[in-house]
N, C-alpha and C positions, 0 to 999 in steps of 0.2 A: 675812893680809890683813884690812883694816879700810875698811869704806866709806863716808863720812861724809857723807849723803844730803842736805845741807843745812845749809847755809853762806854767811856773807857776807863773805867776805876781799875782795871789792870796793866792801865800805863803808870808809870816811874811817878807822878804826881801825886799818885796816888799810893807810894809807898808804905807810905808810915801811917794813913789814915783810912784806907780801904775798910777795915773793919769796924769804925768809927760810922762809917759814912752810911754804909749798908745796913748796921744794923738801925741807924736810925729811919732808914727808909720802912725796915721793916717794922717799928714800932706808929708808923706813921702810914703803912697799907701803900707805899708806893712801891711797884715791884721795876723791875730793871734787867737789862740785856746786856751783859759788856761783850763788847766786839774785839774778837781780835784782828789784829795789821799783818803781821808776821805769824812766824809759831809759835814762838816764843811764847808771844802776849798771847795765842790760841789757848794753848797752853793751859795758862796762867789764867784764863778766863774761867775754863773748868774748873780747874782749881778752885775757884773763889766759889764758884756755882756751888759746887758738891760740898760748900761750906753750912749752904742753907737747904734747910726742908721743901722751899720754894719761896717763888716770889724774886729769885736770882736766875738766871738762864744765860747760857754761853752759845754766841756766833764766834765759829774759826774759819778764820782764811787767808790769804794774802792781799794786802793794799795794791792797788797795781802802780802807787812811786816806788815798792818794794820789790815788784816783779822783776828785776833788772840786776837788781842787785850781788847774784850771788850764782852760779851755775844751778839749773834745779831750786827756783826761791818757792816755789813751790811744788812738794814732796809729795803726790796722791797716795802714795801708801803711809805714809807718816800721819797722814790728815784719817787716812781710815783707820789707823790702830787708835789714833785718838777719840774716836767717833765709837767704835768697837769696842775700845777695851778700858780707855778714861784716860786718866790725866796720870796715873801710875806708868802707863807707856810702855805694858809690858808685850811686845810682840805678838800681834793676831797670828794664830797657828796656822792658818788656812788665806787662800787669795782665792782673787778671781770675785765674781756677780756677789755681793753684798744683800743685792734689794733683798727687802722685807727680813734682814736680819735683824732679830733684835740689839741695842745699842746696851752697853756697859751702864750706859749713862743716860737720863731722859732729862739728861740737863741742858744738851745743846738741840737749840732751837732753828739754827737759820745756818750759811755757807755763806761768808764775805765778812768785812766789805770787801768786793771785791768790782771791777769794775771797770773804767779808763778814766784818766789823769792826764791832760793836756795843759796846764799850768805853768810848767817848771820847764817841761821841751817834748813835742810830738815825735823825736825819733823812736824812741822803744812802741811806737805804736800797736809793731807785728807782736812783740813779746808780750805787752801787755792783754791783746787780743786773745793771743795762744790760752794766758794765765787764765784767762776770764772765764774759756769754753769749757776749760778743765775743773775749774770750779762751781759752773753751771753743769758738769757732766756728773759731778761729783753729789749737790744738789738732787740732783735727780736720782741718782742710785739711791738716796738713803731717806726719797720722800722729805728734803726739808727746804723751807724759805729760805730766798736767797735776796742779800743786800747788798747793791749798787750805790757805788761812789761815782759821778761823774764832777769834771772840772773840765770847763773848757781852758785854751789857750788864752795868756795875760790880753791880748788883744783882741779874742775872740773871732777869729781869722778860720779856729779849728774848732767846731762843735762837737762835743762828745758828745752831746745826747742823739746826736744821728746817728756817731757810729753806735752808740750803745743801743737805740732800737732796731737799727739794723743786725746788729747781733742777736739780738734776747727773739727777735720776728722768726729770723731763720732757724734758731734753737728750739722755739715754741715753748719758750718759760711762759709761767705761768704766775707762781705763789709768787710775787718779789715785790718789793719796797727800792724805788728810787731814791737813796739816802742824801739829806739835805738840799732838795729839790733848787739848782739853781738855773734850771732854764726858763722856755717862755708860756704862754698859755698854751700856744698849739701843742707847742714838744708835753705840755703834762696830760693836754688831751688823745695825744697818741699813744704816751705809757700807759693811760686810762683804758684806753682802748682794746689796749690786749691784756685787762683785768689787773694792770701794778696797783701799787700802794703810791703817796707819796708821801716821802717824810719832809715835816716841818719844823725847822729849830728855833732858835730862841732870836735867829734871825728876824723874825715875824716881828717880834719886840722893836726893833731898830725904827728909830725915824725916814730914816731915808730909805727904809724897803718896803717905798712904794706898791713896786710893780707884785713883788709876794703878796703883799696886802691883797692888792686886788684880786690875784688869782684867788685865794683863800677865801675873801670873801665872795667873788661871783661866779668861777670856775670849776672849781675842786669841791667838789660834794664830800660833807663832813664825812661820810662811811667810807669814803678813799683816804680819809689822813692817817700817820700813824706821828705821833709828837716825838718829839725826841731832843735831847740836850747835845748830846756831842758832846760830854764832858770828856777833859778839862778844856774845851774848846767851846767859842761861842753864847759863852753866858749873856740872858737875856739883860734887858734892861726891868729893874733897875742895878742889876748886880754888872752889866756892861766893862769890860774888862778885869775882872776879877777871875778865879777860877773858879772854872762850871762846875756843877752837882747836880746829880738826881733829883735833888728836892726843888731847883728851879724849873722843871717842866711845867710846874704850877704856874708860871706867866707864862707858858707856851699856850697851854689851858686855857688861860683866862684870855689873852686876846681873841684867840680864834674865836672864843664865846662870843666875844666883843663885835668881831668883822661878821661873824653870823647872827649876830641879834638873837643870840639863846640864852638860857642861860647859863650858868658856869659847869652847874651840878648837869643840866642835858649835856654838856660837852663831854665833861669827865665819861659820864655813861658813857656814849658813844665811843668815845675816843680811845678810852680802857676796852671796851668790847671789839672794836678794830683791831689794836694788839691782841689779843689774847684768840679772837680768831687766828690770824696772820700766825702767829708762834705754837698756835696749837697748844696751848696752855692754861 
């Protein structure tokens, strides 16, 4: 078994082939997470979830390059009818304290990505921040894992991963996976620290990352990884600029076995047993 922690088979790439894609996972015991950016793709995650019996599960949230975008880019009552009632979207009758309701749907798993994004320009810093507590608040109401995107600044001038443990510290998160883990050793021993996940992509594949290597192999204890593709984004090597898929987590897999001197099938266990804790699945 293979669990592909993260995934976008509900973006536009994935239009015409989504159900091509998944059911081959399903025939092949690889199960998957699509993340939604927006609500749209939220959405549209469900959607695909409540397609399968399992072994498919939906994160919704806001990107926080999307946080800016639109007065309200993130809707908390829009995000609980979705949670509440499904992907039908038909108006939750009642408001107010959620916890311990039951959900429409035990098909979404996690609340993000959501995060901060310093890549593109730090001024939405305050917005993006605002997005992020509300979707950590959000997280918390309805008991589910929460996944973080950080990017720092093109010249690294502006570290997100400070501000994002300085946020997640004061919040007192808990269940969360740092998605695409692109900081340093210390910053992944601090997320450790207050019990995250880290996710590893197909990055790890790449010649020139080094410095991932390293952590991976000497840092980052197998029972804190969660693999993940980031399809259509970051396809390993040998598929190295092509579009990603589900069924390439299988070199995510296999290096890490590699940098830990295990072997494949110890990875898989582990690594499938990591997710399916974290998702509660």
């Amino acid at each position: 078994m293979l669990f592909d922690s993260h995934a976008h088979i509900n973006f536009e790439s994935f239009e015409n082939i989504w159900k091509e894609v998944l059911d081959d996972c399903q025939k092949n015991d690889i199960w998957v997470v699509n993340i939604g950016s927006q609500f749209p793709t939220s959405k549209r995650a469900v959607e695909i979830a409540e397609e399968y019996e399992k072994g498919v599960y939906a994160s919704i949230g806001v990107h926080p390059i999307h946080s800016h975008e639109q007065e309200n880019a993130f809707d908390y009552k829009k995000f609980v009818d979705l949670i509440t009632v499904g992907a039908g979207l038909v108006p939750a009758q009642d408001s107010g304290d959620h916890k311990g309701r039951p959900y429409n749907t035990n098909k979404i798993v996690a609340i993000g990505e959501t995060g901060l994004d310093f890549f593109h320009s730090a001024k939405y810093f305050e917005i993006q921040k605002k997005t992020f507590i509300e979707q950590i608040n959000l997280a918390k109401e309805f008991d589910l894992s929460l996944i973080i995107h950080g990017r720092n600044s093109k010249d690294g001038a502006i570290n997100c991963y400070q501000e994002i443990y300085k946020i997640i510290k004061k919040e007192k998160v808990k269940n969360a996976v740092v998605h695409c883990f692109g900081g340093n050793a210390d910053e992944a021993k601090q997320f450790m620290g207050l019990g995250l996940y880290i996710g590893v992509t197909g990055i790890v594949t790449f010649k020139n990352a080094k410095e991932l290597q390293s952590m991976v192999r000497d840092v980052i204890p197998l029972e804190k990884i969660l693999i993940e593709t980031d399809s259509p984004y970051l396809a390993p090597d040998p598929h190295r600029g092509e579009q990603n898929k589900p069924q390439y987590v299988e070199y995510v897999a296999r290096k890490i076995a590699e940098l830990k001197n295990i072997s494949y099938e110890k990875a898989c266990e582990v690594l499938c047993a990591n997710a399916r804790k974290f998702y509660n699945v």
